[in-house]
MIZAZA-885948 format. One record per residue (C-alpha): residue in one letter; x, y, z. Coordinates in steps of 0.5 Angstrom, whole numbers. Layout:
N
{res=a, c1=X, c2=Y, c3=Z} .
...
***
This chain:
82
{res=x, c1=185, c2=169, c3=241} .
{res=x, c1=191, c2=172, c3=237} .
{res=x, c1=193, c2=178, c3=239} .
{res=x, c1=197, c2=184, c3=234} .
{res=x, c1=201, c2=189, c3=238} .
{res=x, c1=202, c2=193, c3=231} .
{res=x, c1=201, c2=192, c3=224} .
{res=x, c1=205, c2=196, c3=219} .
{res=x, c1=204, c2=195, c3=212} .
{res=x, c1=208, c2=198, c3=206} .
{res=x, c1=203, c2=199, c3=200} .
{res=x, c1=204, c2=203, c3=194} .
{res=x, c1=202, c2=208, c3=189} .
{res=x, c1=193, c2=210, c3=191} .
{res=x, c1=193, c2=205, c3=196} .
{res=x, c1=199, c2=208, c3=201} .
{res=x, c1=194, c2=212, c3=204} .
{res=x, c1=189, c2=208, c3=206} .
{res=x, c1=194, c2=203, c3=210} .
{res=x, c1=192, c2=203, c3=216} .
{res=x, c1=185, c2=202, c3=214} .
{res=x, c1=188, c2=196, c3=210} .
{res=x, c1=191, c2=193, c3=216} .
{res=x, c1=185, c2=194, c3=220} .
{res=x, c1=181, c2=190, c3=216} .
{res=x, c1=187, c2=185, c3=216} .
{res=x, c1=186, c2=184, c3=223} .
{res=x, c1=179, c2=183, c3=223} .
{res=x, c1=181, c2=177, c3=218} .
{res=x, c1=186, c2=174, c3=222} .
{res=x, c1=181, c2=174, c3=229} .
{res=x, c1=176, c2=170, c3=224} .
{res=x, c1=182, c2=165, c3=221} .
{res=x, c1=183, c2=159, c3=226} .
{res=x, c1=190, c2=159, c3=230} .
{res=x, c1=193, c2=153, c3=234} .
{res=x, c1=197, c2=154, c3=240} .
{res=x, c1=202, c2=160, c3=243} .
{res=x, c1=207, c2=164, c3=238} .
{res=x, c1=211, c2=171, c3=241} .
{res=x, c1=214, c2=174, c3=235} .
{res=x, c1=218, c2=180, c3=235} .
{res=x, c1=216, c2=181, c3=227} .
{res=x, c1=214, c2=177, c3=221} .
{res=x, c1=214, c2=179, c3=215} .
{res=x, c1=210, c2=176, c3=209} .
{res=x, c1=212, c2=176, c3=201} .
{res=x, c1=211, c2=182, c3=197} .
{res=x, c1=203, c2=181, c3=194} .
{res=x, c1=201, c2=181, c3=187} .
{res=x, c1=195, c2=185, c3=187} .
{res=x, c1=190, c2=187, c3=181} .
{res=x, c1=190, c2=194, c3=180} .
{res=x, c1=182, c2=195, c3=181} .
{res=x, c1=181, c2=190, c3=188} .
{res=x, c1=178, c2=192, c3=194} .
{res=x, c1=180, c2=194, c3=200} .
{res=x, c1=177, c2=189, c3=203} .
{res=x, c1=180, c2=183, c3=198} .
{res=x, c1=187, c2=186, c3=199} .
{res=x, c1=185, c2=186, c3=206} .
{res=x, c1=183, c2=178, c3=206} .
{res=x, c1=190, c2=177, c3=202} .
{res=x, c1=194, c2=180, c3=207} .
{res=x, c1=190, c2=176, c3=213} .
{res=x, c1=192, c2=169, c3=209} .
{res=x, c1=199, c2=171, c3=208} .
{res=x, c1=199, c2=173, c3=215} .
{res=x, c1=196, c2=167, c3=218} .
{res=x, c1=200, c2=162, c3=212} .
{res=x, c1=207, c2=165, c3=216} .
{res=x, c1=204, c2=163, c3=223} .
{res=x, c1=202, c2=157, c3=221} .
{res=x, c1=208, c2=155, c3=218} .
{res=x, c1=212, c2=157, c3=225} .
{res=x, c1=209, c2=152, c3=229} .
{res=x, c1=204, c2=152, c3=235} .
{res=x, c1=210, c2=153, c3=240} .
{res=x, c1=214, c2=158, c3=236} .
{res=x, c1=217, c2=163, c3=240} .
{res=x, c1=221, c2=169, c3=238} .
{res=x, c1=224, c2=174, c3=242} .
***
């Protein structure tokens, strides 16, 4: 069960408003992608995404997720932050 205490995403231009519905979505994404083990993490951050002008929210959504999970599979089952 991967658990997300808070969620803050920096969009730009038509799309900044919408960013807590963005991350909403991008959570929804994650609770469905598979995760291994324990991490606590007091932050991660993920590269700037490229993303086409007219793409969904929901796909912007979907690559948010994938680049979130690709940084926690990255620190490792036992991965611990404080």
């Amino acid at each position: 069960m991967l658990s997300i205490d808070r969620m803050i995403l920096r969009l730009s231009g038509s799309r900044a408003g919408r960013a807590e519905a963005i991350a909403r979505l991008a959570a929804r994404e994650l609770a469905a992608m598979p995760l291994t083990g324990s991490r606590s993490l007091s932050r991660l951050t993920v590269p700037r995404l490229e993303i086409e002008s007219g793409a969904s929210d929901e796909h912007l959504a979907h690559l948010i997720a994938q680049a979130v999970h690709a940084q926690l599979s990255a620190q490792g089952p036992t991965a611990t932050e404080g």
